[in-house]
FIDREN-922103 format. One record per residue (C-alpha): x negated, y, z. Coordinates in nm, 4 decimals. Each point is the difference from the previous one (the first is absolute). Layout:
+----------+----------+----------+
!        X !        Y !        Z !
+----------+----------+----------+
!        X !        Y !        Z !
...
+----------+----------+----------+
***
This chain:
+----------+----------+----------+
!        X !        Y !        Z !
+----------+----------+----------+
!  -4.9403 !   1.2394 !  -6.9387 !
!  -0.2789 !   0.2372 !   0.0990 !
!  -0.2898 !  -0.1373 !   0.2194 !
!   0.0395 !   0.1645 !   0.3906 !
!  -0.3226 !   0.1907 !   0.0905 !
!  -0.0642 !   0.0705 !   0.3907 !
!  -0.2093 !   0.3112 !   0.0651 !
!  -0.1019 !   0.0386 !   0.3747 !
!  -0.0478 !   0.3602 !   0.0900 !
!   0.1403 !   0.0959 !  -0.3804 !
!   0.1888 !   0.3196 !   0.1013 !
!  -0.3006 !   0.2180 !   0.0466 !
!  -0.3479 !   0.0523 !  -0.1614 !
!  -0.1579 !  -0.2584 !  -0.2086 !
!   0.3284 !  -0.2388 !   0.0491 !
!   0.1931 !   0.2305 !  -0.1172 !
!  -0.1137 !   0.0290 !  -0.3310 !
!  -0.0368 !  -0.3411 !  -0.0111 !
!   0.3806 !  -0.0931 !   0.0800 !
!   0.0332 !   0.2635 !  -0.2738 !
!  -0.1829 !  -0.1676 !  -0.2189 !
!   0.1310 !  -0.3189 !   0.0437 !
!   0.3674 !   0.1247 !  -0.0394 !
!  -0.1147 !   0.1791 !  -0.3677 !
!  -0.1141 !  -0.3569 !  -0.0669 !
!   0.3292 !  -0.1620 !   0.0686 !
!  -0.0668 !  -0.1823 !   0.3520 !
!   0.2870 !  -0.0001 !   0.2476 !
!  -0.2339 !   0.2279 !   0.2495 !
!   0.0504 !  -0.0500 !   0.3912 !
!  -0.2321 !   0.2745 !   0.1961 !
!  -0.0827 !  -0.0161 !   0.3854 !
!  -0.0999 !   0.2890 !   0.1990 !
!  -0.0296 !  -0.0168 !   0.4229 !
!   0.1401 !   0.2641 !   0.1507 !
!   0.0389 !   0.3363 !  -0.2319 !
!   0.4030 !  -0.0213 !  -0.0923 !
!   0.0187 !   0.3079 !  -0.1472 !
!  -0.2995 !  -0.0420 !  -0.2131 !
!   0.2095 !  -0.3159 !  -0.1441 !
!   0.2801 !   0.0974 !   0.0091 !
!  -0.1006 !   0.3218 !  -0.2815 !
!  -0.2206 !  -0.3102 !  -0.1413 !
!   0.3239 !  -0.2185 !  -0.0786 !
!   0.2225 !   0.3069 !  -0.1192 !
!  -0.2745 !   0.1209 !  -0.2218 !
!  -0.1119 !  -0.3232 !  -0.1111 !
!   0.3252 !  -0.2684 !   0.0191 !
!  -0.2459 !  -0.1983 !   0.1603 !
!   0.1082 !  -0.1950 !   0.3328 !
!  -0.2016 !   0.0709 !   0.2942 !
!  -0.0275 !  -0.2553 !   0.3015 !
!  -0.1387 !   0.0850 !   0.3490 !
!  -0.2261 !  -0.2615 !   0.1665 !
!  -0.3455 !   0.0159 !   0.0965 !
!  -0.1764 !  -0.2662 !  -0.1606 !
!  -0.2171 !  -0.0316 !   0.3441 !
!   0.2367 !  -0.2289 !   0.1551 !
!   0.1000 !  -0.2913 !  -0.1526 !
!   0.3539 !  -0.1070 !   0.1181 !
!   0.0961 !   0.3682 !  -0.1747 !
!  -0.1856 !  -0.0411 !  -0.2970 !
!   0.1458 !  -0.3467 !  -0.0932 !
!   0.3845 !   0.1008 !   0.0676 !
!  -0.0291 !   0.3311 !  -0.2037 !
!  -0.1538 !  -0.2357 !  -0.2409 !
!   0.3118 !  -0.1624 !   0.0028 !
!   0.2240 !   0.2730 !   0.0005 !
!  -0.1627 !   0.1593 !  -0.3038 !
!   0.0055 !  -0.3891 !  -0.2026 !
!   0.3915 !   0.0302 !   0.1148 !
!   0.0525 !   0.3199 !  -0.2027 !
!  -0.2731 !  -0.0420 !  -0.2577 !
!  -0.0683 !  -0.3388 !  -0.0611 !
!  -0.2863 !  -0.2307 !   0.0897 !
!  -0.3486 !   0.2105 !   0.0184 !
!  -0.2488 !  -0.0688 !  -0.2435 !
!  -0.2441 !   0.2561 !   0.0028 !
!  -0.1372 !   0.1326 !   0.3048 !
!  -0.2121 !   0.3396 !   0.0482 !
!  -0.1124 !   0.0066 !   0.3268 !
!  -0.0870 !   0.3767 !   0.0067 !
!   0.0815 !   0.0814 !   0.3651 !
!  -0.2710 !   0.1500 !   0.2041 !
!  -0.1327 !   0.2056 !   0.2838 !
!  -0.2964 !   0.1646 !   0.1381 !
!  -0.1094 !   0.0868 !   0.3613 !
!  -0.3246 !   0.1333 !  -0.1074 !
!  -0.3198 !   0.0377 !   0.3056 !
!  -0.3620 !  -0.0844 !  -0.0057 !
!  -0.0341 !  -0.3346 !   0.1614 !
!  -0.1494 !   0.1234 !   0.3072 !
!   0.3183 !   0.1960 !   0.0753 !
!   0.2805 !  -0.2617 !  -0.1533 !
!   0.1913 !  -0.1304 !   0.2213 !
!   0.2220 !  -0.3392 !  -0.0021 !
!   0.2955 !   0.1491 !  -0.0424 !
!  -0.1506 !   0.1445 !  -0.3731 !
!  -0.1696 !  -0.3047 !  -0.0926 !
!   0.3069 !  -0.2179 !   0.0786 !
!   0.2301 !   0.2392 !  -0.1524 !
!  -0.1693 !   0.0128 !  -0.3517 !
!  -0.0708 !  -0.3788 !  -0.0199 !
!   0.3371 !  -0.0606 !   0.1165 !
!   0.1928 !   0.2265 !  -0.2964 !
!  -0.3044 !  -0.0396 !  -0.2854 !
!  -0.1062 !  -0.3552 !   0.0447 !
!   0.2324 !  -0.2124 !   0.1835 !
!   0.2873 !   0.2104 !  -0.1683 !
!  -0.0960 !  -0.1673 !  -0.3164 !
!   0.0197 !  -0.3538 !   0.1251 !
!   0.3339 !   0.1285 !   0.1339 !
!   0.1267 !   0.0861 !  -0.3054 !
!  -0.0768 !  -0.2637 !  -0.2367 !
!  -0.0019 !  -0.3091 !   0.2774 !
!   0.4001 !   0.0128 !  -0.0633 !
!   0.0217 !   0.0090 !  -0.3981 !
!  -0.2918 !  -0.2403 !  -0.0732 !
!   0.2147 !  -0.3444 !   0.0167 !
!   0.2249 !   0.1478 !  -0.2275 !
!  -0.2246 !   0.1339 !  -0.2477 !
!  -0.1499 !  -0.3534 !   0.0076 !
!   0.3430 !  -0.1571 !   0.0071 !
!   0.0505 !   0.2229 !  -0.3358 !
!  -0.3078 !  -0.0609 !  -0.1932 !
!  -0.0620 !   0.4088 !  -0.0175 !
!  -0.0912 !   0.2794 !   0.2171 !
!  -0.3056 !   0.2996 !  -0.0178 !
!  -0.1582 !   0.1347 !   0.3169 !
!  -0.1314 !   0.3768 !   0.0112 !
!  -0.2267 !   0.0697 !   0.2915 !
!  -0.0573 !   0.3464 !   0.0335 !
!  -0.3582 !   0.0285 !   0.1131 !
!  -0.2887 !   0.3109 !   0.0578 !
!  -0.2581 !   0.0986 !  -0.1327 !
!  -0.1283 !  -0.0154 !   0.3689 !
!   0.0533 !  -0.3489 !   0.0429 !
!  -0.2587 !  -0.0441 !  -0.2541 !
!  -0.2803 !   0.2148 !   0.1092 !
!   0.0935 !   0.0985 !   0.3262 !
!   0.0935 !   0.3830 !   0.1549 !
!  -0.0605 !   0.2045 !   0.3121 !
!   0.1961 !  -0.0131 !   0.3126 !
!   0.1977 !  -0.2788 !  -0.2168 !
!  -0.1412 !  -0.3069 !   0.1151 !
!   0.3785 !  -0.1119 !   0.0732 !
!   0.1769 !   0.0790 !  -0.3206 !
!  -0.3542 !  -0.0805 !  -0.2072 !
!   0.0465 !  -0.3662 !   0.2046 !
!   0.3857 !  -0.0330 !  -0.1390 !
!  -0.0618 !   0.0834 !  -0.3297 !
!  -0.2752 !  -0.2434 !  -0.0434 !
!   0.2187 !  -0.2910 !   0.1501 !
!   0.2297 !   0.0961 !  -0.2755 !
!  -0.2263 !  -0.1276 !  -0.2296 !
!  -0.0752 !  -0.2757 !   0.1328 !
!   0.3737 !  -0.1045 !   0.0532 !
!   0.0463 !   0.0647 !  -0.3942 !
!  -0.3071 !  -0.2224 !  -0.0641 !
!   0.1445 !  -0.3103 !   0.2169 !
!   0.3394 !   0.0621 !  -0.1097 !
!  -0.0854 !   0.0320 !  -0.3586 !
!  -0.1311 !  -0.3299 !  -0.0083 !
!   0.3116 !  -0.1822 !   0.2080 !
!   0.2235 !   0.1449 !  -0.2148 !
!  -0.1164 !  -0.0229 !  -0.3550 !
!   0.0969 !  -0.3493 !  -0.0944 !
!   0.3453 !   0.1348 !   0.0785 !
!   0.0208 !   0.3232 !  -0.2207 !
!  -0.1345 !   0.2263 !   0.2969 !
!  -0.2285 !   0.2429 !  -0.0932 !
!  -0.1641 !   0.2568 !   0.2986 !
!  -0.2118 !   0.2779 !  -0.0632 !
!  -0.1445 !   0.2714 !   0.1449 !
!   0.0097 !   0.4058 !  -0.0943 !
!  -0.2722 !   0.2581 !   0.2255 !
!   0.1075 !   0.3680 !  -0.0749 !
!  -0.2324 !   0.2470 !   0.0637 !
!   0.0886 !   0.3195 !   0.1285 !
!   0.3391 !   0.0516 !  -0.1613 !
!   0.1686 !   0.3593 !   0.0152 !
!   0.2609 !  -0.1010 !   0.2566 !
!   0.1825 !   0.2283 !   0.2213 !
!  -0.2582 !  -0.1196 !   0.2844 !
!  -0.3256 !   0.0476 !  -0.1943 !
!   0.1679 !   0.3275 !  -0.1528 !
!   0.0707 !   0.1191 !   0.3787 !
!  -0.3908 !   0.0018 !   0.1104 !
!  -0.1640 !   0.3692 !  -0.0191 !
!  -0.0785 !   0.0712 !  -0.3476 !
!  -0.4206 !  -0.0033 !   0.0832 !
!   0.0305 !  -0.3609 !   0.1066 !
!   0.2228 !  -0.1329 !  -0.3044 !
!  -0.2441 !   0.2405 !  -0.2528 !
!  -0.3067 !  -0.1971 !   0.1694 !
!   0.2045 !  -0.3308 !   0.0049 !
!   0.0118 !   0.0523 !  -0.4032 !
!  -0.3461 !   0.0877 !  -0.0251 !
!  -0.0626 !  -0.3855 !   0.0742 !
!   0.2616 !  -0.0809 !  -0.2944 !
!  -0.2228 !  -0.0236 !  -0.3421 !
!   0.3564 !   0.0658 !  -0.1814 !
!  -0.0334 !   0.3357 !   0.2201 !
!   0.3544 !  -0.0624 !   0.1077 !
!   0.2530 !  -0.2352 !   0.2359 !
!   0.2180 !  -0.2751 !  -0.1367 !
!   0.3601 !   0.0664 !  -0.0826 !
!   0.2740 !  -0.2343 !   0.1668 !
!   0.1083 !  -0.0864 !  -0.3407 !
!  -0.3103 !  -0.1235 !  -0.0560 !
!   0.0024 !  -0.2577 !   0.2111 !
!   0.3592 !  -0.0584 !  -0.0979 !
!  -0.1056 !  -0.1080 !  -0.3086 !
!  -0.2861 !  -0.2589 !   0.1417 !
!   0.3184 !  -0.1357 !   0.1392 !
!   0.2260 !  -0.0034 !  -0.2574 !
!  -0.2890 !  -0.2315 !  -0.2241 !
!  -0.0551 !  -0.2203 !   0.2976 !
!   0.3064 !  -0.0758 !   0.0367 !
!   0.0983 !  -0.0723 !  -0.3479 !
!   0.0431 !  -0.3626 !  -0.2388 !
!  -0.3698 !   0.1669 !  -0.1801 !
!  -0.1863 !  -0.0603 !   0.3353 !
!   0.0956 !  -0.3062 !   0.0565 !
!  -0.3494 !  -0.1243 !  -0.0680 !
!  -0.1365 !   0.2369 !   0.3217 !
!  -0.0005 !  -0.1066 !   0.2638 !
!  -0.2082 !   0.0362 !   0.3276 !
!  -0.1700 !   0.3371 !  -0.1084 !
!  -0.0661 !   0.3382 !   0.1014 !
!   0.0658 !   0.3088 !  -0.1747 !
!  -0.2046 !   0.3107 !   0.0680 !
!   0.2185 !   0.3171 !  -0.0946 !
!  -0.2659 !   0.3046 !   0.1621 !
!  -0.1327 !   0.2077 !  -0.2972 !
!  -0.3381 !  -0.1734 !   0.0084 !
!  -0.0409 !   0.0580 !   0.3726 !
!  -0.0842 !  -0.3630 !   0.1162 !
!  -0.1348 !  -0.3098 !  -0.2045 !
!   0.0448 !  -0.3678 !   0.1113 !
+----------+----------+----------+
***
């Protein structure tokens, strides 16, 4: 029986290919998105991947879709926590609202998700965390200083929950994109994404299936052995 793979926010972007990716692989592929249903709803008929709609900032929904999608699926076993926002301002100008908004979705969205599967995947013996991280949770980005914040608690949630869960066949890692050619980064005026790739030594952005494939290895029976770590996928861009 295939191994059930949860992908928050995996309908659009950088989830999407990695939902994708995890379907070519043979995973039974569950993908969340919050509020776009026609987005999805091409996603699923394209893709034959089910789509669920939660947002992964409240708990209460994020642990019964959870078990809605182990009802159809099966138990989950891998988790991609991929969802994300940004409400971008220089601190001087951010308001509450923004701060709480991104913390709420990027960081607390994360304990959201995998708070419900972790007994399981301990009752099991198996299960593989994803954390999708940034590039500017590691060094940091103007008028970010809420979504930098998230994406460095990410990392540290990986690190404490890579060492709680490895004696029971957990593994949790970590993947920072760079500037990946998403329809977002794609929709900026052309001068700013030419001067955005100017600070890429590859001299280009990331592909989604890219990162796909970080995931895909993470993921998989050959990683079993990493666990806790970080992976850097920016062209050369940023060095831990």
């Amino acid at each position: 029986m295939a191994r059930t793979a949860l992908v928050t926010g995996g309908s659009r972007g950088i989830g999407a290919a990695i939902s994708k990716a995890l379907k070519a692989d043979g995973y039974s592929v569950a993908a969340t998105y919050a509020g776009n249903d026609e987005a999805a709803a091409k996603f699923t008929e394209e893709t034959g991947i089910k789509t669920y709609k939660w947002n992964v900032a409240d708990y209460d929904s994020s642990k019964a879709g959870i078990e809605q999608v182990e009802a159809d699926l099966g138990p989950i076993e891998i988790v991609v926590a991929n969802a994300g926002i940004t409400r971008d301002a220089p601190f001087h100008k951010m308001t509450p609202d923004q701060w709480n908004a991104v913390i709420d979705t990027n960081l607390t969205g994360v304990f959201n998700t995998v708070h419900p599967v972790w007994p399981g995947m301990r009752e099991r013996g198996f299960g593989r965390i994803v954390v999708i991280s940034s590039i500017n949770g590691q060094k940091g980005q103007f008028a970010q200083v809420n979504y930098a914040a998230t994406k460095a608690g990410d990392l540290g949630i990986i690190k404490s929950l890579a060492q709680e869960g490895a004696s029971k066949g957990i593994t949790a890692n970590a993947i920072c994109p760079g500037y990946i050619a998403t329809e977002m980064v794609m929709a900026v005026p052309e001068k700013v994404r030419e001067s955005i790739i100017g600070m890429i030594p590859a001299g280009r952005l990331g592909e989604p299936e890219e990162i796909a494939r970080c995931v895909s290895f993470l993921v998989s029976d050959d990683a079993s052995f990493i666990n806790g770590s970080t992976i850097s996928a920016n062209g050369g861009q940023f060095f831990v």
